[in-house]
Structures are given as structure tokens and as C-alpha cells.
C-alpha positions in Angstrom: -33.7 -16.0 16.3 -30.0 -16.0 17.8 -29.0 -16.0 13.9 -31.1 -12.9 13.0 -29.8 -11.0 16.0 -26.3 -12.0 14.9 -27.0 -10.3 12.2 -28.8 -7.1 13.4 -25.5 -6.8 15.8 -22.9 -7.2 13.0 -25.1 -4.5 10.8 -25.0 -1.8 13.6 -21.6 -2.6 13.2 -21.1 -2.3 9.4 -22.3 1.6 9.7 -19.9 2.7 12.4 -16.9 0.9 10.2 -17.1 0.7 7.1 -15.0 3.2 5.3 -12.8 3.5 2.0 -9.5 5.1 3.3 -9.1 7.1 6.5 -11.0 5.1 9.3 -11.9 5.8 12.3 -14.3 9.3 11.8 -17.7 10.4 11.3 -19.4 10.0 8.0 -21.2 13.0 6.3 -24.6 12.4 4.2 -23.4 13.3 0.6 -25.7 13.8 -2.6 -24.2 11.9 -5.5 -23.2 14.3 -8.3 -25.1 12.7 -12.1 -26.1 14.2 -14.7 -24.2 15.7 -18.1 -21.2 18.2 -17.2 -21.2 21.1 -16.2 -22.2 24.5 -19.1 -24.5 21.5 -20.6 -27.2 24.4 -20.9 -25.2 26.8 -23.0 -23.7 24.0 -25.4 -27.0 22.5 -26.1 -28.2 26.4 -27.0 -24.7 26.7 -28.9 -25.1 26.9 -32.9 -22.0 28.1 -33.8 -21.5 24.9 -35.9 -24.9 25.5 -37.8 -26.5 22.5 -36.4 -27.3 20.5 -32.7 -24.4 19.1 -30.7 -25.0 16.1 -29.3 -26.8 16.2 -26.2 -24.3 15.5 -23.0 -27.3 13.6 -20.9 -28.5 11.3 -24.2 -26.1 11.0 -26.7 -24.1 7.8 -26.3 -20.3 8.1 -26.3 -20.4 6.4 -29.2 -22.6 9.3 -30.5 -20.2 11.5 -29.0 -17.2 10.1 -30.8 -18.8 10.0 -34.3 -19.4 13.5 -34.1 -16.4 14.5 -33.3 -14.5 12.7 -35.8 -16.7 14.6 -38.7 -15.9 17.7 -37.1 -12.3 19.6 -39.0 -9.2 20.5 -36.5 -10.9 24.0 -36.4 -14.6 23.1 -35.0 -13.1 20.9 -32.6 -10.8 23.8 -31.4 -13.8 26.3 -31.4 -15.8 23.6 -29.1 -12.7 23.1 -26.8 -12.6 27.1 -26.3 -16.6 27.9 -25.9 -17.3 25.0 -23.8 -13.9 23.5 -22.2 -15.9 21.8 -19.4 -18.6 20.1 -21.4 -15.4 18.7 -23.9 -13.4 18.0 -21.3 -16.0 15.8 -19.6 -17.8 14.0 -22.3 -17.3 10.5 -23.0 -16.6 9.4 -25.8 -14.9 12.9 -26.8 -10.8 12.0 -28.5 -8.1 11.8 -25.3 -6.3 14.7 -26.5 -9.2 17.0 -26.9 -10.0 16.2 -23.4 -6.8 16.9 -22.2 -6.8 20.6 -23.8 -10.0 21.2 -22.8 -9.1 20.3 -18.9 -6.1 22.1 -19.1 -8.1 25.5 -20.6 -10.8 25.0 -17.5 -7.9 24.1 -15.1 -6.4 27.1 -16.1 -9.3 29.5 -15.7 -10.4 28.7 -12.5 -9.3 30.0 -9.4 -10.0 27.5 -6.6 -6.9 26.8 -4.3 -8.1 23.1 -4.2 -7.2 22.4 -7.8 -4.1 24.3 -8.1 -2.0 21.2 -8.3 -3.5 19.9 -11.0 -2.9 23.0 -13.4 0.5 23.4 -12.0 1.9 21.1 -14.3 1.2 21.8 -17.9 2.5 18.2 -18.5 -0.2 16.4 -16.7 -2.9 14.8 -19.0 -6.0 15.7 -17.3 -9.2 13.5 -18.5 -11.9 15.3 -16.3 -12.0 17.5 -14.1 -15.5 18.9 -12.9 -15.3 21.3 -10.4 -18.6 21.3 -8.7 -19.4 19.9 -5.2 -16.3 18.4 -3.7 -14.8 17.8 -7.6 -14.0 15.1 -9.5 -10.9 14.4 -11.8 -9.2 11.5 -13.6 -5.7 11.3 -14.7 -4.0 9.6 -17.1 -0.2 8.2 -17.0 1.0 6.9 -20.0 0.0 7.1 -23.8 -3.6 6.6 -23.6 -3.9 6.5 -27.3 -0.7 3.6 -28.3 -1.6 2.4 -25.1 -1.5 -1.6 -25.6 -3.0 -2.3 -21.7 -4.8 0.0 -20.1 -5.9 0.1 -16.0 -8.3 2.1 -14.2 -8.4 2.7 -10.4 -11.0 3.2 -8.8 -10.2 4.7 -5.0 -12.9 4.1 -2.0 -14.1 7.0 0.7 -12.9 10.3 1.6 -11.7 11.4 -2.2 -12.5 13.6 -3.7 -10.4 16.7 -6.5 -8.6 18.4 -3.4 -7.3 14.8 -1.7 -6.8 13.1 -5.2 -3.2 13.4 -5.2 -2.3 14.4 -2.1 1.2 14.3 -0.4 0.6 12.5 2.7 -0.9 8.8 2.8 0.4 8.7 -1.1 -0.7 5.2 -2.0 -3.9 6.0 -0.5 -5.0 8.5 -3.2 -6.0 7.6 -6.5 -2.6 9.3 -8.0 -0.6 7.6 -6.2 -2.1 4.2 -6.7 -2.1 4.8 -10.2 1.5 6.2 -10.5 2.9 3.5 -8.5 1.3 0.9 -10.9 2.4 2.4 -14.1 5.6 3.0 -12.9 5.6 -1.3 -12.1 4.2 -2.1 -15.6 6.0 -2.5 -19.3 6.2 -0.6 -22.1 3.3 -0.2 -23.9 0.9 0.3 -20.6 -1.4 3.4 -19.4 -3.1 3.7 -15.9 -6.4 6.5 -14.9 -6.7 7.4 -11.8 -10.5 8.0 -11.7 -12.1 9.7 -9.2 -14.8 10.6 -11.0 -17.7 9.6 -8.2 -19.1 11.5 -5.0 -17.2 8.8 -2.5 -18.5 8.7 1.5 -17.2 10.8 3.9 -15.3 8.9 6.7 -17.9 6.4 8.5 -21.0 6.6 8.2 -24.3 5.6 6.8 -22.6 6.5 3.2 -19.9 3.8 3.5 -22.7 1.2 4.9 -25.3 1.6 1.7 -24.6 1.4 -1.8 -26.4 4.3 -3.0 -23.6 6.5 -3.7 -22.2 3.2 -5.5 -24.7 2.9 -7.4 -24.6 6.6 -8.8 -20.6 5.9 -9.3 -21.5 2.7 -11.1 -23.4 4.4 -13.4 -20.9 6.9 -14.1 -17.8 4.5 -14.2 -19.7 2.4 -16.6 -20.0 5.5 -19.0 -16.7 6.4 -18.7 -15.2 2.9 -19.9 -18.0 3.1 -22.7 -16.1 6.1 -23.3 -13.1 4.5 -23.5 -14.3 2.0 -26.0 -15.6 4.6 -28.6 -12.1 5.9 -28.9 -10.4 3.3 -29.2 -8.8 2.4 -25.9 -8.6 -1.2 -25.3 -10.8 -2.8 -22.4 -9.5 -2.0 -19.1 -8.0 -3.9 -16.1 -10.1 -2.1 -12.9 -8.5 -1.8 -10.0 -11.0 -1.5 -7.1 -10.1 0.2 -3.7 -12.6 -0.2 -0.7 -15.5 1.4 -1.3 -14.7 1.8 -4.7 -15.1 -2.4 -4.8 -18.9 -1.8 -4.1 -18.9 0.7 -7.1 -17.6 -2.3 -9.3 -19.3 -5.0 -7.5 -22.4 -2.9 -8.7 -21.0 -1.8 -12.4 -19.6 -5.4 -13.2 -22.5 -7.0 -15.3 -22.4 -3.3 -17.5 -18.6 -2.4 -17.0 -16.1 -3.5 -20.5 -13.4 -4.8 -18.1 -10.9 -7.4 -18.8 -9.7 -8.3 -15.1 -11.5 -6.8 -12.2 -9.0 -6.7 -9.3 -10.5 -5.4 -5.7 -8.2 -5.2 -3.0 -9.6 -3.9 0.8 -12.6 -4.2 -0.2 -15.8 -4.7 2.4 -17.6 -6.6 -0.2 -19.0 -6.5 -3.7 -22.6 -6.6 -3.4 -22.7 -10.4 -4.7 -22.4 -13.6 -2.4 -19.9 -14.7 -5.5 -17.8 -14.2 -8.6 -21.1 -15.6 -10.5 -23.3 -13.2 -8.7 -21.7 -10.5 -10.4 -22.4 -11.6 -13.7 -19.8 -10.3 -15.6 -17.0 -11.8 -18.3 -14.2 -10.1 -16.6 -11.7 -12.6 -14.4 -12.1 -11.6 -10.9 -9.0 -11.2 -8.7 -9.2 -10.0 -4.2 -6.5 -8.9 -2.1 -6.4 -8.1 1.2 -3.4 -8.1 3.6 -3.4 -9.5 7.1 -3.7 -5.7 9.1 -6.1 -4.3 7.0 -9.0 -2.9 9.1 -11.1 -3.2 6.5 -10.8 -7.4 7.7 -12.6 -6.5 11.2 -16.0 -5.2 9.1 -18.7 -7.6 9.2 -19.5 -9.1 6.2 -22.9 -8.9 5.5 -25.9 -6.9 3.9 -29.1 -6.7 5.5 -31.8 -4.4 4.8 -29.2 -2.2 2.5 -27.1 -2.0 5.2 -23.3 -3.8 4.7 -21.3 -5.3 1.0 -21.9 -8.6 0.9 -19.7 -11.2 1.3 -15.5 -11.1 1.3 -14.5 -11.1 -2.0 -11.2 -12.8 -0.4 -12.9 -15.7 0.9 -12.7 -19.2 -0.9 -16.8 -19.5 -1.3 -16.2 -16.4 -3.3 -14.3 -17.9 -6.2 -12.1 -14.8 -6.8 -8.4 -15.4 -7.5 -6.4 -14.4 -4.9 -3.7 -11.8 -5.1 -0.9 -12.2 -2.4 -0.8 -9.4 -0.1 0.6 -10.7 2.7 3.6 -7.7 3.0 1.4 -4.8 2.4 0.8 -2.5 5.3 -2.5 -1.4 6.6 -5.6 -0.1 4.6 -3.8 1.8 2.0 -0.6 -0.6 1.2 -1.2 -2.4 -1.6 0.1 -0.1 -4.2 3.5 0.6 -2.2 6.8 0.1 -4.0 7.9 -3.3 -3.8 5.2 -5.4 -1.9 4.0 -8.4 -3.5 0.9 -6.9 -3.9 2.5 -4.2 -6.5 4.0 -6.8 -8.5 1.0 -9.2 -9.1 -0.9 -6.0 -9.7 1.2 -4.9 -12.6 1.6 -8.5 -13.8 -2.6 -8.8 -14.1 -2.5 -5.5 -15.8 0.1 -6.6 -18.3 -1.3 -9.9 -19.4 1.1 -11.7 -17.5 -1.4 -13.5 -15.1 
């Protein structure tokens, strides 16, 4: 009885701290963006081509990928200008079509929240869906002569107006991923995907895995997508909440390494629970606040165990000069270095 009120205690706990990047604040109930992209309607009434495009919600993106290679430089540009947003996020879809086709929707809209990302004509946009709180990934490097590739996967509280934002850099997905291709060799590429509905500060978001589980589905996609044109598997890089994401994608995900770092816990008890072929690696430095969050699940409540501890059987990543919650990508920390050293083969 003592145990199981141990537990009920640490639970009530779990929802009033566990968080993916700002901390201490109220959580928001969010509704998980699925489904195909957005103008899905028009393109699957679109006949321009003389016959069906595949359909965004059941087409595979290996589906997707055979199509478009049949299609001449001409169809493919026609597509990119009648539907920019359906091209720009379907898996499966060639890199650089994606990036014209972001660019083209970047350019046309007119929200003040994504005017940094079409600022810079030079930035390789690989989503970008405006609805809700909007989602985007971003690619540094040449994703196609890419030899190792990364994803990162960022935790609460991001969203397409904090993606890259100026203050708490190494916090945002742009930053994590900038800093980490900046620390790799020649050869590399890094996505910053943010390409889930993450929590809101604390709250009952942050303590359940339902919004992981919608993100699972959709990060699991996206690397199929990934695979069908030609991109080698990824290393993942998994921040916070977005650990719960992979802890949830790992048996489906084509990953090489899956690296989690502050994370609350993966959904599994251990590296076996997880079920998946990819090495697993954990980091978490010694004033992360993510440390003081129970580690438990109960009633869908919590993450699991700490992917950091040694009944986990994940590899540990040293961490011990990073700096707080959002750290671990900084210039020059161990952390950094052992990152870019999984992501080039070299651990």
C-alpha cells in the first residue's frame, strides 16, 4: 500500500513537471495536427496530368516517389505551382522539389510568424505547414550527397514561430541542428524537424503520450520518406518530450543510432522494450531539471523509466559540462562532440 501511494504521489508530480523546454508554466490541452497536407482536397480533384495523383493520406512514400520520378521536369513544375503545399509536404516527394515548393508557399503567405523562414531564399525548407501553431523542418547540408544524415527531434513548447528563435538558441530545433552540423565532417546533413503538435509548458500534455503518439506516427512517415529518396538511414536526435515521440516510433522508425538526451523517459522500462535495431545512446547533464521528474507511468500518466540509468542499457553520452535543460547542443561541451562523433560513424 505505501508502494502504490508512492506512486500516486510521484504521478501528481509528473503532470505539474514534466515539460520539453521552458519549465516552470501552465500546459495548454492541444489537438494533434494528422492527416495529409494541407489543399489535399483540390489535388486529389486536380487532373491536369490526365490521370489520379497519388492520394496524400494512402499513398505510401514509396508510392509518392515512384510517381514522381515518371513525371518530366515540366509536370513536376506544374504540381509545385498548383499545389506548393501538398508538394512541399509529401513524403516521399524529391528534396529539391520540396524545397521549391516551400519556398513558393513561404513566399505567398503573409503570417508575421513565418517571416524568417522565407527571409532567406537560401534556406532549404523541407515542410512547412502552416495550420494550427505550424510545423516546419529544415535541412543544413546536402541532403541529396549527404553520406550521414541526423534528425532532431525537439520536445515542448515548439512549434513554426519558436523554431528558430533568437533567444534560448540551443533550445530550438534550428539551433540544435545548426550547432550539430556545424560539429560534423564533410559529407554530413542535419533536419531540424518540428513537424509534430509538441505540449504547451506543463501540463497534462507533457504527462501523457498522446500527442507522442500522433508525432510518432508522423516522424515515422517522414523517415519512410527519407528512405524512398534515397537518404541514408538517420541518426535521431531526441530532445525531452521529443524522447517520448521516439521511445514510441522506435520499433517503426529506419534509424541507425537513436540518441535522447533530457529526456523524462521513453515509454519502455529498457533498450529491449523498445524493440528496435537502432543503438541506443542517453544524456543528461547533472542540472537538468528534467532529473527532478519522477520516473514512472501509471495509469498513462509519466515516461517510463530514465533512459540514463544503468538498468536501462542505453550507452551513455557524457554531459557532464552542459548547462541546464537546453545545453547539450552548445558549442564546445562534451555533449556536442560525442553527438557529432555518433552522427559521423565515429562511435
Amino acid at each position: 500500500m505505501r508502494r502504490y501511494a508512492r506512486t500516486l504521489v510521484a504521478v501528481a508530480l509528473a503532470t505539474t513537471i514534466v515539460s520539453g523546454t521552458v519549465g516552470w508554466a501552465s500546459g495548454n490541452a492541444q489537438q494533434a495536427l494528422t492527416g495529409p497536407p494541407p489543399g489535399t482536397a483540390a489535388w486529389r480533384s486536380d487532373h491536369v496530368l490526365g490521370r489520379e495523383l497519388p492520394d496524400p493520406e494512402r499513398a505510401t512514400p514509396a508510392q509518392v516517389a515512384r510517381f514522381f520520378d515518371g513525371l518530366s521536369a515540366k509536370e513536376r513544375q506544374l504540381l509545385i505551382t498548383r499545389h506548393p503545399l501538398v508538394v512541399g509536404n509529401l513524403d516521399g516527394v524529391p528534396v529539391a522539389l520540396r524545397y521549391r515548393a516551400n519556398a513558393l508557399a513561404l513566399k505567398a503567405g503573409h503570417d508575421p510568424r513565418y517571416a524568417s523562414l522565407g527571409a532567406d531564399p537560401h534556406r532549404r525548407i523541407l515542410a512547412f505547414d502552416p495550420r494550427g501553431r505550424g510545423q516546419v523542418a529544415e535541412v543544413f547540408g546536402d541532403l541529396t550527397t549527404a553520406r550521414r544524415v541526423s534528425v532532431v527531434v525537439p520536445g515542448s513548447d515548439i512549434d513554426a514561430g519558436t523554431f528558430d528563435r533568437t533567444h534560448d538558441v540551443y533550445g530550438t530545433p534550428a539551433g540544435m541542428a545548426r550547432s550539430l552540423y556545424a560539429e560534423t565532417g564533410p559529407g554530413s546533413a542535419v533536419i531540424a524537424w518540428a513537424g509534430y503538435t509538441t505540449p504547451v509548458g506543463v501540463g497534462v500534455d507533457a504527462a501523457t503520450g498522446s500527442l507522442a503518439e500522433a508525432g510518432a506516427d508522423r516522424l515515422t512517415r517522414f523517415t519512410d520518406g527519407l528512405a524512398a529518396t534515397g537518404v541514408p538511414a538517420p541518426t535521431v536526435f531526441c530532445h525531452s518530450y521529443g524522447s517520448v515521440v521516439c521511445g514510441l516510433a522506435a520499433p517503426r522508425l529506419r534509424a541507425r543510432d537513436l540518441v535522447v538526451l533530457g529526456s523524462p523517459g521513453m515509454r519502455a522500462d529498457n533498450v529491449g522494450d523498445l524493440h528496435t535495431r537502432a543503438r541506443v545512446w542517453a544524456a543528461k547533464d547533472p542540472d537538468d531539471w528534467i532529473d527532478d521528474v519522477p520516473n514512472v507511468e501509471f495509469a498513462g500518466l509519466g515516461h517510463g523509466a530514465d533512459p540514463t540509468s544503468a538498468g536501462f542499457g542505453a550507452r551513455r553520452v557524457p554531459a557532464g559540462d552542459a548547462h541546464g535543460h537546453t545545453g547539450y547542443f552548445a558549442p564546445g561541451t562534451q555533449s556536442l562532440h560525442a553527438f557529432a562523433a555518433i552522427a559521423d560513424g565515429e562511435l
